[in-house]
C-alpha beads as a LAMMPS data file, in Angstrom:
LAMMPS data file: protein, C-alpha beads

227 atoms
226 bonds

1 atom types
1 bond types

-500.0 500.0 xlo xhi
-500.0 500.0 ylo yhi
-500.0 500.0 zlo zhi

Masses

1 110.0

Atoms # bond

1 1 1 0.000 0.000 0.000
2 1 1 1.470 3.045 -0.742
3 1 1 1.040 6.587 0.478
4 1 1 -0.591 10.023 -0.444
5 1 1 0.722 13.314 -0.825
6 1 1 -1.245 16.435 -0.802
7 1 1 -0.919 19.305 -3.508
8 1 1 -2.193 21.871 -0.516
9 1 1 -5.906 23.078 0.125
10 1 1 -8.248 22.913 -3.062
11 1 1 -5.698 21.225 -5.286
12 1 1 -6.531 17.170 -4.572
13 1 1 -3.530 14.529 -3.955
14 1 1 -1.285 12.128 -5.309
15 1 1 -1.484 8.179 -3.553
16 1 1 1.030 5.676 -4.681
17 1 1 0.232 1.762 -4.608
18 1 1 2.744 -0.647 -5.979
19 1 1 1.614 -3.668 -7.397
20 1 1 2.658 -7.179 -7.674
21 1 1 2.593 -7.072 -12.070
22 1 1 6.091 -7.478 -13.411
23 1 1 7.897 -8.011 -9.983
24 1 1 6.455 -4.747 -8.693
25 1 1 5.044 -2.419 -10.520
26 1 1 3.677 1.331 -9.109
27 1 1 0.738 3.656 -10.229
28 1 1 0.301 7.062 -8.984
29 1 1 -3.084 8.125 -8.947
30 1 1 -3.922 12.024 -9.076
31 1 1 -7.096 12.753 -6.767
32 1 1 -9.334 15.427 -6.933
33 1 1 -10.588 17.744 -4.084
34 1 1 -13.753 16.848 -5.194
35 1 1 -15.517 13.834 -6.483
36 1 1 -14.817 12.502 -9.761
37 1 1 -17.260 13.084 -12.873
38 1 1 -14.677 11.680 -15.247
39 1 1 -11.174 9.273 -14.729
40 1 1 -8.846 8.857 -17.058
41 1 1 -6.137 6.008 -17.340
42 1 1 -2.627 6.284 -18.728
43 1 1 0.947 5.580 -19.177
44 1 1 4.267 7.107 -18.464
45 1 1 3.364 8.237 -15.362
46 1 1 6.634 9.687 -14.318
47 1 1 5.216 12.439 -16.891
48 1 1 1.823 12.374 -16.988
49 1 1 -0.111 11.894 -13.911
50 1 1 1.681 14.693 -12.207
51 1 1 -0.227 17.154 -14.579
52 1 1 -3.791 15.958 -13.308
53 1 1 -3.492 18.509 -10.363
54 1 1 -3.385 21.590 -13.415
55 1 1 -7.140 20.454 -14.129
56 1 1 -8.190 21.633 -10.893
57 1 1 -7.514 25.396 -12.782
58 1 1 -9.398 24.411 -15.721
59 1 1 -13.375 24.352 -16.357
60 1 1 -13.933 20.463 -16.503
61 1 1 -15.269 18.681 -14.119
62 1 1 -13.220 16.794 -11.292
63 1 1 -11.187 14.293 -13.015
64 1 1 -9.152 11.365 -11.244
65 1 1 -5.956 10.740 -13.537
66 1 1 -4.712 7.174 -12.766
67 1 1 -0.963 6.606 -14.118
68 1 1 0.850 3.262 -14.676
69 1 1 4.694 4.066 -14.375
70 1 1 6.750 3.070 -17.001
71 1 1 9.464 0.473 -17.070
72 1 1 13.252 2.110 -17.219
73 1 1 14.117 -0.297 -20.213
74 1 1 12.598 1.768 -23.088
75 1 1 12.574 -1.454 -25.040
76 1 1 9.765 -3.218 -22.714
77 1 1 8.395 0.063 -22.693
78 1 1 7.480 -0.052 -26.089
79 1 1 6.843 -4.037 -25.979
80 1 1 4.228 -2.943 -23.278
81 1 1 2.649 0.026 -25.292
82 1 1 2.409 -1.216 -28.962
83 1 1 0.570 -4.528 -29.936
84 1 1 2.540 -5.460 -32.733
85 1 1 6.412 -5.507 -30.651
86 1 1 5.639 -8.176 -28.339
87 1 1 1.822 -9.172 -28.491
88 1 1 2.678 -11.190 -25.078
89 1 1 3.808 -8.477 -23.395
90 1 1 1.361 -5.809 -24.639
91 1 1 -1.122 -8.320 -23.323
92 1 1 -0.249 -8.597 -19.744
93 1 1 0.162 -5.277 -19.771
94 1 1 -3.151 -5.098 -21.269
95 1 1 -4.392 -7.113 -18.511
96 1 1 -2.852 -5.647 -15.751
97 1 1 -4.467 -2.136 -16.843
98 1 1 -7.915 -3.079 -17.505
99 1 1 -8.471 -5.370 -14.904
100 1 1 -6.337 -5.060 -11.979
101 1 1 -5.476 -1.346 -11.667
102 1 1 -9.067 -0.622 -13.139
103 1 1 -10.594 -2.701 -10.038
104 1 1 -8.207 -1.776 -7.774
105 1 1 -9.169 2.124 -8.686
106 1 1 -12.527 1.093 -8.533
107 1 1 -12.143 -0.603 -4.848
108 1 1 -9.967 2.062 -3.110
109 1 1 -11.546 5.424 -4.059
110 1 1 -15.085 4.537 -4.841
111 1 1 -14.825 5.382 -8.046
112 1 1 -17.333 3.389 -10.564
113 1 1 -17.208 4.936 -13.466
114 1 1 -19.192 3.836 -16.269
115 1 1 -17.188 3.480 -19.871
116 1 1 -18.742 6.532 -20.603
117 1 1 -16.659 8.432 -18.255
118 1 1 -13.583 6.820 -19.047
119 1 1 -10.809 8.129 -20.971
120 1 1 -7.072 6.899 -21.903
121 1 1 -4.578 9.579 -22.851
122 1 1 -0.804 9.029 -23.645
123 1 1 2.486 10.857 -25.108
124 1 1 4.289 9.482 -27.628
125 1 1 4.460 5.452 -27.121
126 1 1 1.933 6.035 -24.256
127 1 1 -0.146 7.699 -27.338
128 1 1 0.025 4.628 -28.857
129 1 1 -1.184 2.576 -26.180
130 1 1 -4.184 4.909 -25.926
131 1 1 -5.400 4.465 -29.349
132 1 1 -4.643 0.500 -28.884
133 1 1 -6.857 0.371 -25.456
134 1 1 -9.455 2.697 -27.495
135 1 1 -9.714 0.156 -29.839
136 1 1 -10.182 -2.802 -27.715
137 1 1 -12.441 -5.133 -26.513
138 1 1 -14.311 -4.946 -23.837
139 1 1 -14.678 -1.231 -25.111
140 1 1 -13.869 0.079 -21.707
141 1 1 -12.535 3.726 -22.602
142 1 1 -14.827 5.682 -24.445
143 1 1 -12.444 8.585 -25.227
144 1 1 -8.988 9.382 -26.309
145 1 1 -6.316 11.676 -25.934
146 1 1 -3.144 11.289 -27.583
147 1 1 -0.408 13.634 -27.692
148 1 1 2.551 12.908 -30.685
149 1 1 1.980 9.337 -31.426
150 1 1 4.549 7.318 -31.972
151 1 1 5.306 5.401 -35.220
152 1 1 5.238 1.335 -34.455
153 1 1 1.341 0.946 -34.479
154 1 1 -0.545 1.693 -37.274
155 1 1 -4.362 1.874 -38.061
156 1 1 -5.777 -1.794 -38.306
157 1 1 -7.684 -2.328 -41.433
158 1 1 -11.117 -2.565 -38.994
159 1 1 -11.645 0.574 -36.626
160 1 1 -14.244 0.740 -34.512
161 1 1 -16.895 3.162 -35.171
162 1 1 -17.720 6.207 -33.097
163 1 1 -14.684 6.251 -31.132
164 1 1 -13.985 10.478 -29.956
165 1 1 -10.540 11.327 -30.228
166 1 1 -8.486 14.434 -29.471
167 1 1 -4.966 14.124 -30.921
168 1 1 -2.198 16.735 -30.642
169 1 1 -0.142 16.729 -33.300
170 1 1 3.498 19.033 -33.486
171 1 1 3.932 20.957 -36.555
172 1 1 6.785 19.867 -38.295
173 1 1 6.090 19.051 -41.992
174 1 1 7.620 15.762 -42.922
175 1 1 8.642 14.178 -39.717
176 1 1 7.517 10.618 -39.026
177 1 1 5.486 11.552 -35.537
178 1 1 3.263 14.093 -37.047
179 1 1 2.522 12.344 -39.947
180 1 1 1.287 9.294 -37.483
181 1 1 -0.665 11.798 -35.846
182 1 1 -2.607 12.401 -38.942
183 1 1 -2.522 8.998 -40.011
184 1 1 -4.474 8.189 -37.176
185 1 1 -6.878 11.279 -36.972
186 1 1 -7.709 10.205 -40.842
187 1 1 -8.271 6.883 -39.937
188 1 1 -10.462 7.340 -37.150
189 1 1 -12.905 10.042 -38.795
190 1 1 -13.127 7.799 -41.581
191 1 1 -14.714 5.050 -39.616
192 1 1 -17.234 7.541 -38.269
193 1 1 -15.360 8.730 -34.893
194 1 1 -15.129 11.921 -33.762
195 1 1 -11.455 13.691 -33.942
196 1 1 -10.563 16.862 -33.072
197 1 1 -6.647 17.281 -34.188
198 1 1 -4.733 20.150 -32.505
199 1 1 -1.402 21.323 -33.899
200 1 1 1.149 23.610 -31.976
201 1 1 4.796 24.535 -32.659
202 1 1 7.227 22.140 -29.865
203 1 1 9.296 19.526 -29.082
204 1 1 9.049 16.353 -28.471
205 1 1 9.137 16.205 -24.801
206 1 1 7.263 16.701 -21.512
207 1 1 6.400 21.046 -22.101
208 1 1 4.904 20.440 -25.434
209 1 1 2.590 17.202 -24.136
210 1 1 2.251 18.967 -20.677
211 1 1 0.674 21.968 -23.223
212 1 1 -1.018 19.491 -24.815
213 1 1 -2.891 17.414 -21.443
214 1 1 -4.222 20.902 -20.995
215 1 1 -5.868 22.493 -24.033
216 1 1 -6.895 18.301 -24.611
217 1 1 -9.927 19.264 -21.955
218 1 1 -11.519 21.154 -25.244
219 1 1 -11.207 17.791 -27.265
220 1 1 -14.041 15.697 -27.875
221 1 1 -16.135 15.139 -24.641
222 1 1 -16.581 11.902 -22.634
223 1 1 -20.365 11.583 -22.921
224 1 1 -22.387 12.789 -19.672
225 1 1 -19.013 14.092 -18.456
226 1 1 -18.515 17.511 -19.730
227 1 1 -14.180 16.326 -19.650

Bonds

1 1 1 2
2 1 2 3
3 1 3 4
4 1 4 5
5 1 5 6
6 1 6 7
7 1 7 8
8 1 8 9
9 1 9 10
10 1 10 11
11 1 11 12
12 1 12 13
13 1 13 14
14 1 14 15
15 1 15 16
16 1 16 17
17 1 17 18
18 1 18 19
19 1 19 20
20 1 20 21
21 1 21 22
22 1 22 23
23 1 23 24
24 1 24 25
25 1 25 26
26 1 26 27
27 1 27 28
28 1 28 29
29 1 29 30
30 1 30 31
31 1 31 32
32 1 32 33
33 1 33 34
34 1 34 35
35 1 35 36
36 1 36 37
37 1 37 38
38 1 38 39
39 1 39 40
40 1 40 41
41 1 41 42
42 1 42 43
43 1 43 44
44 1 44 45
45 1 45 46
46 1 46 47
47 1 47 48
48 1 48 49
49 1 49 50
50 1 50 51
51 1 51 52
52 1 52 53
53 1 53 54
54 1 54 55
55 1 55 56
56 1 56 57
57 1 57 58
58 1 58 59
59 1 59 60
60 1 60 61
61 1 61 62
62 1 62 63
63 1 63 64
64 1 64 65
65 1 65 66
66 1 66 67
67 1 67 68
68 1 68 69
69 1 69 70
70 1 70 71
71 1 71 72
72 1 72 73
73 1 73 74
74 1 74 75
75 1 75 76
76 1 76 77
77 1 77 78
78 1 78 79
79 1 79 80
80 1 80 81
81 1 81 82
82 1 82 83
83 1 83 84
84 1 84 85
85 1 85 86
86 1 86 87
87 1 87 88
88 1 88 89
89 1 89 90
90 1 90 91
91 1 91 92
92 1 92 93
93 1 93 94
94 1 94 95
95 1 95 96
96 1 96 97
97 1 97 98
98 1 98 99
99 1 99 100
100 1 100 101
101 1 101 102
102 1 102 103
103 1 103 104
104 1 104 105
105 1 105 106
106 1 106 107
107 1 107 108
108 1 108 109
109 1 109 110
110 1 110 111
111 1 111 112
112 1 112 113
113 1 113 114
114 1 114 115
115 1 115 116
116 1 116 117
117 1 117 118
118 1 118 119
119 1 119 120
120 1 120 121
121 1 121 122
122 1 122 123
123 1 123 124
124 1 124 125
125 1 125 126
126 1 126 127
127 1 127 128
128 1 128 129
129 1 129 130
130 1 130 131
131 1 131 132
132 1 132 133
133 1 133 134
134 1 134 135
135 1 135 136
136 1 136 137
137 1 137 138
138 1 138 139
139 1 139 140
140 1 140 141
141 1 141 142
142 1 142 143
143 1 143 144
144 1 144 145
145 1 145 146
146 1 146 147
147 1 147 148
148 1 148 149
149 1 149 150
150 1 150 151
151 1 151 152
152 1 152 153
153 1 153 154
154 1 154 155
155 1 155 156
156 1 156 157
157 1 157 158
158 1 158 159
159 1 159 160
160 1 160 161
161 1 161 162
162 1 162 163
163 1 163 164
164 1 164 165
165 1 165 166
166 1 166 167
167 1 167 168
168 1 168 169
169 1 169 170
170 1 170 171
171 1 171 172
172 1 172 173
173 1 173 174
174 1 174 175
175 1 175 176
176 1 176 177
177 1 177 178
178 1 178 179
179 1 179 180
180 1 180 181
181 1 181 182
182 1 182 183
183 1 183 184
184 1 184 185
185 1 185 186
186 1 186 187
187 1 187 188
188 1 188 189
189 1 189 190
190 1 190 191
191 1 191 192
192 1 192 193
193 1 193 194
194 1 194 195
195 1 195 196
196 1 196 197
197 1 197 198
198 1 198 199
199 1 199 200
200 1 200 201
201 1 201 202
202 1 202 203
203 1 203 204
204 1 204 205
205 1 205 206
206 1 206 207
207 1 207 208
208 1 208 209
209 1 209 210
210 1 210 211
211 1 211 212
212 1 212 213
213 1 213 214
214 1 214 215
215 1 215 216
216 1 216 217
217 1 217 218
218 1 218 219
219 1 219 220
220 1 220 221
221 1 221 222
222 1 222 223
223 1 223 224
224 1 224 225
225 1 225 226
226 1 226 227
């Protein structure tokens, strides 16, 4: 069981639990000082799920960001985050997400959310595991956000229909990442999902996605959520 930190009056708190997945694996989860409308999974979470306390300045509605850290060997990161490096690996991973930190989230904070107020974002491979989850059976994320995807998962030939997705995109005509980024916003609206693509002027790295977990709360809504 791990501990909580607060962020100070008004701002929510972070609480740490490390898991038995993978010889021990943690996940931060961001809570809000009020209770959640909307909750959002990811990855990375050495980058991401600190950000959840900035939504507490924005206008959506209390959001609880739960965030699966990462392993330090970037090659099992990416064997976790994209289906087509290791499809063993992605699926324990898989597993691990959707059932056992999803119950365990569920359990600990009261928090049970329908798939309609469930979201997945990610940054770069993390953005690919977003879109992979989105696509997914049992169809338990009804939203994604997905900041500079990266390039080792492409569109299957059958997308799901109706799936919202806000994906940030950095200008830079000609590189690999954004060109994903579009490949997958085209992709999407063709099978009759909702995509709102954002493009700013940044790097690849933690300011430009930190930018981007922001302005994403004016992406496509979570149904019944307002987020």
């Amino acid at each position: 069981m791990g501990g909580g930190a607060s962020l100070g009056a008004g701002s929510g708190a972070f609480v740490t639990e490390t898991f038995e997945h993978d010889g021990g694996r943690q996940v931060t989860v961001y809570v809000p000082p009020d209770p959640p409308e909307a909750i959002v999974f990811a990855g990375d979470r050495q980058v991401i799920s600190p950000w959840g306390g900035d939504l507490v300045a924005t206008d959506v509605p209390p959001t609880i960001v739960v965030g699966v850290h990462r392993p330090v060997d970037e090659m099992l990161r990416l064997q976790e985050y994209s289906p087509g490096f290791d499809p063993e690996r992605f699926a324990a991973h898989e597993t691990f997400l959707v059932r056992d930190v999803r119950r365990r989230t569920e359990t600990r904070f009261g928090v049970a959310l329908p798939s309609e107020r469930t979201a997945m974002f990610g940054v770069s491979a993390s953005g690919l595991l977003a879109l992979a989850m989105g696509l997914r059976p049992p169809h338990v994320f009804c939203a994604v956000f997905c900041a500079s995807p990266g390039a080792g998962y492409q569109p299957p030939a059958a997308m799901p229909a109706r799936l919202p997705a806000y994906v940030h995109r950095r200008r830079h005509a000609g590189a690999v990442l954004p060109r994903n980024a579009t490949l997958w916003a085209t992709a999407i609206r063709d099978a009759g999902g909702d995509v709102v693509m954002n493009e700013r002027d940044g790097s690849h790295g933690d300011v430009f996605w930190h930018l981007a977990s922001i302005r994403g709360s004016g992406g496509p809504a979570i149904p019944g959520s307002g987020v």
